[in-house]
Biopython code that builds the backbone (N, CA, C, O; Angstrom):
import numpy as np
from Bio.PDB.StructureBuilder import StructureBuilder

atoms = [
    (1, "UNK", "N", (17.921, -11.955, -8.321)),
    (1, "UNK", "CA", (18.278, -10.786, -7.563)),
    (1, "UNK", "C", (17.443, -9.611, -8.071)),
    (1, "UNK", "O", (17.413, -9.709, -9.297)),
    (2, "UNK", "N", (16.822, -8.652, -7.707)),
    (2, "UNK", "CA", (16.161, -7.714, -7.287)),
    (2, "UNK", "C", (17.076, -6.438, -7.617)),
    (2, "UNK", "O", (17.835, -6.068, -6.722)),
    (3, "UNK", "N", (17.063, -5.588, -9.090)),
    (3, "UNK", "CA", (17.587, -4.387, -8.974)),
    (3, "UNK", "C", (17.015, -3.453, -8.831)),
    (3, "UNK", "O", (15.809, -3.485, -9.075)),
    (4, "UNK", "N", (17.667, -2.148, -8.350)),
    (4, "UNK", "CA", (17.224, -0.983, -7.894)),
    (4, "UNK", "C", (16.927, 0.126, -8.938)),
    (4, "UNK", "O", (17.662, 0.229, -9.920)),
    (5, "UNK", "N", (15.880, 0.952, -8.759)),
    (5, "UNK", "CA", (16.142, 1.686, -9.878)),
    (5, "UNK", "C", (17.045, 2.471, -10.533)),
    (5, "UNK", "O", (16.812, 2.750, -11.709)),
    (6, "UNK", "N", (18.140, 2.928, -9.944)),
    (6, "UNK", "CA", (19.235, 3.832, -10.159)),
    (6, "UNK", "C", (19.876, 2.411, -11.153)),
    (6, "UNK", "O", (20.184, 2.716, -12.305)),
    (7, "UNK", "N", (20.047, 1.139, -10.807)),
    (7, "UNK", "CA", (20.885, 0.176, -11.126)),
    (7, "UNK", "C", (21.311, 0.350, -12.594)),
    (7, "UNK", "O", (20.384, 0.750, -13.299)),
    (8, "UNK", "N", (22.623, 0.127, -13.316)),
    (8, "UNK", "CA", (22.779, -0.062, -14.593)),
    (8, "UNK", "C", (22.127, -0.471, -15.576)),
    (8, "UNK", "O", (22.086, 0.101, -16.665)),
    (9, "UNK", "N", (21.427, -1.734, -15.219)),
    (9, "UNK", "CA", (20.827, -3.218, -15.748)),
    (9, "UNK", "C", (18.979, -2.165, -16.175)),
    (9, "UNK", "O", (18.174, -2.237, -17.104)),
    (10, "UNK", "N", (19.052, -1.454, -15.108)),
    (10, "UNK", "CA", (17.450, -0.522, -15.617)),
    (10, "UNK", "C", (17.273, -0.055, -16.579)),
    (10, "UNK", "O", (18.220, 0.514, -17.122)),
    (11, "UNK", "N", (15.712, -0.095, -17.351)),
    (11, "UNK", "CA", (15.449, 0.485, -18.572)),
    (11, "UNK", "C", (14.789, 2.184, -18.353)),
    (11, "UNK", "O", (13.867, 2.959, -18.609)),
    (12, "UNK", "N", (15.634, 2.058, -17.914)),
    (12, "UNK", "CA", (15.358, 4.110, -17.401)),
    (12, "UNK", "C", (14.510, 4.488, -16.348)),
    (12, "UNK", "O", (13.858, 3.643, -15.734)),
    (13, "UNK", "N", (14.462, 5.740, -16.075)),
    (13, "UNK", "CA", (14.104, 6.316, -14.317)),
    (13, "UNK", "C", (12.483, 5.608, -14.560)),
    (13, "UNK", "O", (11.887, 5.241, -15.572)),
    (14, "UNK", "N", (12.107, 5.630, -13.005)),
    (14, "UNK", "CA", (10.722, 5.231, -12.806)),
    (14, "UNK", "C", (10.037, 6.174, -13.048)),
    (14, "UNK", "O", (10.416, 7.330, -12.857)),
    (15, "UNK", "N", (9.003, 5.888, -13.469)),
    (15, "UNK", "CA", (8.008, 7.395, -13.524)),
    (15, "UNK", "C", (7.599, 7.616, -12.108)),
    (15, "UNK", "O", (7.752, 6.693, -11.308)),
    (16, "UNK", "N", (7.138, 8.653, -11.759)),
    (16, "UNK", "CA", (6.931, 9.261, -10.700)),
    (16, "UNK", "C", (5.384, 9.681, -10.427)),
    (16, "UNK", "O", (4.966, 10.385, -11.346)),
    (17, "UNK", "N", (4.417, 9.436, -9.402)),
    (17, "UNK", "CA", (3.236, 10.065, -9.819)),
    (17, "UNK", "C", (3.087, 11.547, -9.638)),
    (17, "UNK", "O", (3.893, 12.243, -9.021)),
    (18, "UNK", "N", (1.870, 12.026, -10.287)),
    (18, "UNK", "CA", (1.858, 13.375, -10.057)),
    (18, "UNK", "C", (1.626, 13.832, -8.285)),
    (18, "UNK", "O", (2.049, 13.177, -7.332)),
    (19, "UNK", "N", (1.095, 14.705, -8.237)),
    (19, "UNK", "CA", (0.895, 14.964, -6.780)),
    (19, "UNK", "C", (-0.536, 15.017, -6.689)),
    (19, "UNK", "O", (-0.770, 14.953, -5.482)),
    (20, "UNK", "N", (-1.261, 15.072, -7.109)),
    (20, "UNK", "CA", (-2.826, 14.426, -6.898)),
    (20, "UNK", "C", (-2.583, 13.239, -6.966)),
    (20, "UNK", "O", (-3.049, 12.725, -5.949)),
    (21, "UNK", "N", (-2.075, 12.436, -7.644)),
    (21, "UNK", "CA", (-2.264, 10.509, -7.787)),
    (21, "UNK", "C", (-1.456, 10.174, -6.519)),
    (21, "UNK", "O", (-1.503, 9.120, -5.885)),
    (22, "UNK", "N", (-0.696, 11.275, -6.262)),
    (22, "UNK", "CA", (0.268, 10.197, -4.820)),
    (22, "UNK", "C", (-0.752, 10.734, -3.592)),
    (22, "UNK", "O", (-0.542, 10.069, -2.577)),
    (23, "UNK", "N", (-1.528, 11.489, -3.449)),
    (23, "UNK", "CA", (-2.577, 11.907, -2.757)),
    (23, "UNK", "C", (-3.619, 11.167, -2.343)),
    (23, "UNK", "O", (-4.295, 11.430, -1.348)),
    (24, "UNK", "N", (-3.796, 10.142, -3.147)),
    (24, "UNK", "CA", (-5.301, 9.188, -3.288)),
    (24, "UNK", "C", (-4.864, 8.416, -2.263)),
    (24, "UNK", "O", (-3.724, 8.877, -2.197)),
    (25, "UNK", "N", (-4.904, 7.585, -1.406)),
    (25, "UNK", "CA", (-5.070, 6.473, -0.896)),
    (25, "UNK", "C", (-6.147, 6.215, -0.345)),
    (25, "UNK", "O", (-6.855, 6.912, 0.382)),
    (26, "UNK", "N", (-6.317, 4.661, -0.894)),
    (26, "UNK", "CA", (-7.531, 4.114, -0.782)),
    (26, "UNK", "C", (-7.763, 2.746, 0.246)),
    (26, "UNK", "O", (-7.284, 1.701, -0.196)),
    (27, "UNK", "N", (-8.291, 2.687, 1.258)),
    (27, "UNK", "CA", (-8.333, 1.457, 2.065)),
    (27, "UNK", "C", (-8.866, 0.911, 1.160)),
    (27, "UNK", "O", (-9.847, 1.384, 0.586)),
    (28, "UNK", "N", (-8.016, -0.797, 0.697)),
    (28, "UNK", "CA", (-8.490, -1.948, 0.456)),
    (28, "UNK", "C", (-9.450, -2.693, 0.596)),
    (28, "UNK", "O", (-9.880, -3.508, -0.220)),
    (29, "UNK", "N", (-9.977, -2.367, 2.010)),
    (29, "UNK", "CA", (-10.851, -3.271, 2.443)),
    (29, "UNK", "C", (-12.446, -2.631, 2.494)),
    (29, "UNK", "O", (-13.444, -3.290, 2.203)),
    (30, "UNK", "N", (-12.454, -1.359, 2.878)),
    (30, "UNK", "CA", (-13.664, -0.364, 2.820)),
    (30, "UNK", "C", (-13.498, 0.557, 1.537)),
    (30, "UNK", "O", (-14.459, 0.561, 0.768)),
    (31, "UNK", "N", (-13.053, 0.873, 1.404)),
    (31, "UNK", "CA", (-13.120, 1.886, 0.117)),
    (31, "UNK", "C", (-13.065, 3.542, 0.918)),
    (31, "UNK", "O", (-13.370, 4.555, 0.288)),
    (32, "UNK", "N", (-12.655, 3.571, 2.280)),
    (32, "UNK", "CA", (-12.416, 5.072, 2.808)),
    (32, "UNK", "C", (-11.015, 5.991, 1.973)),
    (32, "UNK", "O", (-9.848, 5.635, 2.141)),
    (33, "UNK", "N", (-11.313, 6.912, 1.291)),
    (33, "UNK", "CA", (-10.276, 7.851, 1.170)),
    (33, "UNK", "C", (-9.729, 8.281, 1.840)),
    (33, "UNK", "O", (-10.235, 8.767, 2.852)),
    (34, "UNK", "N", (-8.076, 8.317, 1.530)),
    (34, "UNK", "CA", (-7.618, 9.424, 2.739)),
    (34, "UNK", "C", (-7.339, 11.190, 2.471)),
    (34, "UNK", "O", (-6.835, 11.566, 1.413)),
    (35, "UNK", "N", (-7.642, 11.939, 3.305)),
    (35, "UNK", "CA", (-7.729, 13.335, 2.771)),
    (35, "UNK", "C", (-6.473, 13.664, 3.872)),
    (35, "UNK", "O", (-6.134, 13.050, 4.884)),
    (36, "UNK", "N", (-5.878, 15.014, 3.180)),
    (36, "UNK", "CA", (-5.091, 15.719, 4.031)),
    (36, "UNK", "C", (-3.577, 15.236, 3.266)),
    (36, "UNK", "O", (-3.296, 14.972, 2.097)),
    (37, "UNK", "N", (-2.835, 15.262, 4.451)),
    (37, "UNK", "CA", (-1.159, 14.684, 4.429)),
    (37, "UNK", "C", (-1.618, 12.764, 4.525)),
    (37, "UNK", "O", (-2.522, 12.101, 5.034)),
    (38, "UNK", "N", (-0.496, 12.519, 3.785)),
    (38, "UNK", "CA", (-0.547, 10.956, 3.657)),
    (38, "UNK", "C", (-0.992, 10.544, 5.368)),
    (38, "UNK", "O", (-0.844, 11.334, 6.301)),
    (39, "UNK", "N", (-1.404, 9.517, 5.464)),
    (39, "UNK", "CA", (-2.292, 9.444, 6.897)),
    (39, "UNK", "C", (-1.013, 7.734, 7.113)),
    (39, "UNK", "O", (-0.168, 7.313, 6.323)),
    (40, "UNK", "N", (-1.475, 7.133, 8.642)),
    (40, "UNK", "CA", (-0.388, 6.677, 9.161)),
    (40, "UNK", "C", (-1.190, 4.899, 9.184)),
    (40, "UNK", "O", (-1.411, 4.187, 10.163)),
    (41, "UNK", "N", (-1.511, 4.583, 7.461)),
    (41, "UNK", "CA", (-2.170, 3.890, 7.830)),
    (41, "UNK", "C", (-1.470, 2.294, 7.745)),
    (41, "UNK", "O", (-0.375, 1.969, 7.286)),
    (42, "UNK", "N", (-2.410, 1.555, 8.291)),
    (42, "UNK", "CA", (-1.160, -0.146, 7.897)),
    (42, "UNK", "C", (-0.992, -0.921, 6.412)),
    (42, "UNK", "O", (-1.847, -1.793, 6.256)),
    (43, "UNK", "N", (-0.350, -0.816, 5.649)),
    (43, "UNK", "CA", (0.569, -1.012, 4.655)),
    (43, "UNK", "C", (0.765, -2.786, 4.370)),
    (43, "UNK", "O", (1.391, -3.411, 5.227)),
    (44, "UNK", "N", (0.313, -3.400, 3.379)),
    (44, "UNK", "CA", (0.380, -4.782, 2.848)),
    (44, "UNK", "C", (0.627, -5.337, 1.700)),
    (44, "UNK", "O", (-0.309, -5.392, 0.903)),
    (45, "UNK", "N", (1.983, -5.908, 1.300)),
    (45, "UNK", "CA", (2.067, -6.014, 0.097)),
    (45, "UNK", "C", (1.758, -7.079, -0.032)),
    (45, "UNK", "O", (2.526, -7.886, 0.492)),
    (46, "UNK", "N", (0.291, -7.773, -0.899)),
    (46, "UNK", "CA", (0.095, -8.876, -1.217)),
    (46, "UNK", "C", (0.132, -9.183, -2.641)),
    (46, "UNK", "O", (-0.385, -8.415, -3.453)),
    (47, "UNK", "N", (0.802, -10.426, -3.045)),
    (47, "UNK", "CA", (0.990, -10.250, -4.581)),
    (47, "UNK", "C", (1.851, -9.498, -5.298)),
    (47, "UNK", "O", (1.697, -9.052, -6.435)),
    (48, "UNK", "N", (2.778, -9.384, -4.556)),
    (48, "UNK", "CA", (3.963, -8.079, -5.231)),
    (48, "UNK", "C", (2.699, -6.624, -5.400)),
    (48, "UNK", "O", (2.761, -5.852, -6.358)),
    (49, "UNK", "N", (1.844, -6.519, -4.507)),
    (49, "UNK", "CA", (1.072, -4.959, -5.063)),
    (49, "UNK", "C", (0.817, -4.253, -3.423)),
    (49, "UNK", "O", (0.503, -5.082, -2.569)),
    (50, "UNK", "N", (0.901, -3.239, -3.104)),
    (50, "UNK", "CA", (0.830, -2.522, -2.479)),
    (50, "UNK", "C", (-0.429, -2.157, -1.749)),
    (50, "UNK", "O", (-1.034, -1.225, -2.278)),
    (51, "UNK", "N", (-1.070, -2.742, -0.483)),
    (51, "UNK", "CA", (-2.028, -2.077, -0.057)),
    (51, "UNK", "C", (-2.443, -1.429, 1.126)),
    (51, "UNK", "O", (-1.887, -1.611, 2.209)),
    (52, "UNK", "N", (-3.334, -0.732, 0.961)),
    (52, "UNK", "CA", (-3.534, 0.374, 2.289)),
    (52, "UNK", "C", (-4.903, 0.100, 3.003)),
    (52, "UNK", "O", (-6.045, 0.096, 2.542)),
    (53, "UNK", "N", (-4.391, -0.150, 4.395)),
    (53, "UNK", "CA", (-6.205, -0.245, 5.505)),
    (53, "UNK", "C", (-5.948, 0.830, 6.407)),
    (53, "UNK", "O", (-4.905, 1.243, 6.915)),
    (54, "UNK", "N", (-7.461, 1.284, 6.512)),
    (54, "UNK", "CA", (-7.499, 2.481, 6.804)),
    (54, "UNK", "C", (-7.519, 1.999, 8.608)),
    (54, "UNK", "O", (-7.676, 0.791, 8.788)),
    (55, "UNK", "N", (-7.412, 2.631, 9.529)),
    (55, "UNK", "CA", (-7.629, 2.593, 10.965)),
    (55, "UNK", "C", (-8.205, 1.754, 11.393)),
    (55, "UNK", "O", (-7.707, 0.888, 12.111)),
    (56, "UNK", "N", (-9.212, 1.802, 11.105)),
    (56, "UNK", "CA", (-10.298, 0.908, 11.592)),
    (56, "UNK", "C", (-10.630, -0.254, 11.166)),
    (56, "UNK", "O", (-11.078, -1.072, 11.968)),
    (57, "UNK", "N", (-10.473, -0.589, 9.748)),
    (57, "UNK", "CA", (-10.022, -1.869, 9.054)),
    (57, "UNK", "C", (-8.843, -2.858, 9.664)),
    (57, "UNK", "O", (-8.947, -4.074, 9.830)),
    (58, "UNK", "N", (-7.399, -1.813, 10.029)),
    (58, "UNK", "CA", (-6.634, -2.709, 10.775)),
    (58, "UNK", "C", (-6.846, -3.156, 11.837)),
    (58, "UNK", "O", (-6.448, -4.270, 12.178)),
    (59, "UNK", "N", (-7.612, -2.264, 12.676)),
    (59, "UNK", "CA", (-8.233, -2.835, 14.329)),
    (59, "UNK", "C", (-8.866, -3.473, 14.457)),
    (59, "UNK", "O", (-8.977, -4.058, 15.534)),
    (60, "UNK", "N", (-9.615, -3.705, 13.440)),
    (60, "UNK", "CA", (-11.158, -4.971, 13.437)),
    (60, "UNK", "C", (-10.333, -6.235, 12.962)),
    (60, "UNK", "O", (-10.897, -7.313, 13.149)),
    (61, "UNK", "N", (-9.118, -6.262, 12.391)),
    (61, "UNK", "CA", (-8.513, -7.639, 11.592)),
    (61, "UNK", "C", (-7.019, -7.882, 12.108)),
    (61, "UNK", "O", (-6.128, -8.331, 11.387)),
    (62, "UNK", "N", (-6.857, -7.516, 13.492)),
    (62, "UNK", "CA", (-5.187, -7.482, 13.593)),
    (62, "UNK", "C", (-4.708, -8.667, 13.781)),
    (62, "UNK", "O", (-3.555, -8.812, 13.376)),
    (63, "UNK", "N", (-5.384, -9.890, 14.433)),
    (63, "UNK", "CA", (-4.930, -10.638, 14.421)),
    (63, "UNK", "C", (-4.677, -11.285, 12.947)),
    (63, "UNK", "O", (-3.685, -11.969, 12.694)),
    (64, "UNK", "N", (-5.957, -10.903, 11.774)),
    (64, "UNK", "CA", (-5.380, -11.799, 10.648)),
    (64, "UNK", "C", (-4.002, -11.501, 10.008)),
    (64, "UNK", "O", (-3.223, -12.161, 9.320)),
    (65, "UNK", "N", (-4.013, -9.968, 10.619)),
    (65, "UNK", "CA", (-3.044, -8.998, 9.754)),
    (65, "UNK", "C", (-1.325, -9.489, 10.312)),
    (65, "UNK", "O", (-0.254, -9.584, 9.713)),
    (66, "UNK", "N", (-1.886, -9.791, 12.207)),
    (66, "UNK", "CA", (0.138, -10.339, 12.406)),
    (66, "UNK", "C", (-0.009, -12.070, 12.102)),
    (66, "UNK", "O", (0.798, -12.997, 12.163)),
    (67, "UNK", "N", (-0.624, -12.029, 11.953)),
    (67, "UNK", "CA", (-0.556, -13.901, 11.521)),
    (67, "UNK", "C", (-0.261, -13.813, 9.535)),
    (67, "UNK", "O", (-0.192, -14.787, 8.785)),
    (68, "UNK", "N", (-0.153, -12.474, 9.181)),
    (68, "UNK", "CA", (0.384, -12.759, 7.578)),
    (68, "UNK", "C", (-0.700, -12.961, 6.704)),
    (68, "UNK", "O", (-0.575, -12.905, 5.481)),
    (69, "UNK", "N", (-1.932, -13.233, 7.378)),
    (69, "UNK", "CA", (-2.931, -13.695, 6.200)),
    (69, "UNK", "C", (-3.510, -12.713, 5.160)),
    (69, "UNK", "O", (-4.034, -11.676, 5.567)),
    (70, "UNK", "N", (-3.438, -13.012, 3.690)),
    (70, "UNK", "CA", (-4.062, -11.769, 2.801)),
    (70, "UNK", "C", (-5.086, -11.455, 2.934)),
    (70, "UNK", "O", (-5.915, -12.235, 3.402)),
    (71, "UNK", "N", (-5.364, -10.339, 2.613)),
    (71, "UNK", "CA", (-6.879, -9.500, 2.932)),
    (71, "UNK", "C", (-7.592, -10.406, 2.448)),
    (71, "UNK", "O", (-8.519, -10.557, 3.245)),
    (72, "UNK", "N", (-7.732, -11.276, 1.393)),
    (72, "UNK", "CA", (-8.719, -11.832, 0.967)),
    (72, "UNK", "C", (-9.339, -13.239, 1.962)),
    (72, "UNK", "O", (-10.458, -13.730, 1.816)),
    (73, "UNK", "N", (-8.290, -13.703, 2.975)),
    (73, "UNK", "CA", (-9.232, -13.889, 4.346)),
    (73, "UNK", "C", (-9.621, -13.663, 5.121)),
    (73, "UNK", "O", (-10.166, -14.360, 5.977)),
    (74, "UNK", "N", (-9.462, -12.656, 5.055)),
    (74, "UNK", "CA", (-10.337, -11.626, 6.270)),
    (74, "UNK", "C", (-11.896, -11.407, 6.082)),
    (74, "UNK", "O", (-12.524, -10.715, 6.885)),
]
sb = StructureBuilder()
sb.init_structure("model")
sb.init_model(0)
sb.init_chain("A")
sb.init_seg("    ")
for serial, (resi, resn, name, xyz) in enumerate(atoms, 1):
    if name == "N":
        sb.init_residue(resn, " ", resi, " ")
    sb.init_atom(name, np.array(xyz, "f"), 0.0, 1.0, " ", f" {name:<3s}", serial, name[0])
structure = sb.get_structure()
């Protein structure tokens, strides 16, 4: 089972990033930054890790992307 961070069983609060580090996002697949307000991009957790494709990365790969396959077959 999967606890939450608030949960009892936790070894104290999560750290939090600063506000430049939560700023960065980086497409996975190109290496495009995103600038501005967090941008609306498509979201993949492969490997228990978190990743981000930028616009145009998801449009060129959507079919691999609703068929589940990890970036690394694309």
């Amino acid at each position: 089972m999967t606890s939450l961070p608030e949960d009892s069983d936790s070894t104290g609060p999560v750290p939090k990033p600063d506000a430049d580090e939560a700023e960065k996002i980086v497409c996975a697949h190109c290496g495009t930054t995103a600038t501005g307000p967090r941008p609306t991009w498509t979201c993949s957790v492969e490997n228990g890790t978190r990743r981000y494709f930028c616009d145009d990365c998801a449009r060129s790969n959507l079919r691999a992307i609703e068929g589940r396959l990890d970036s690394a077959w694309w």
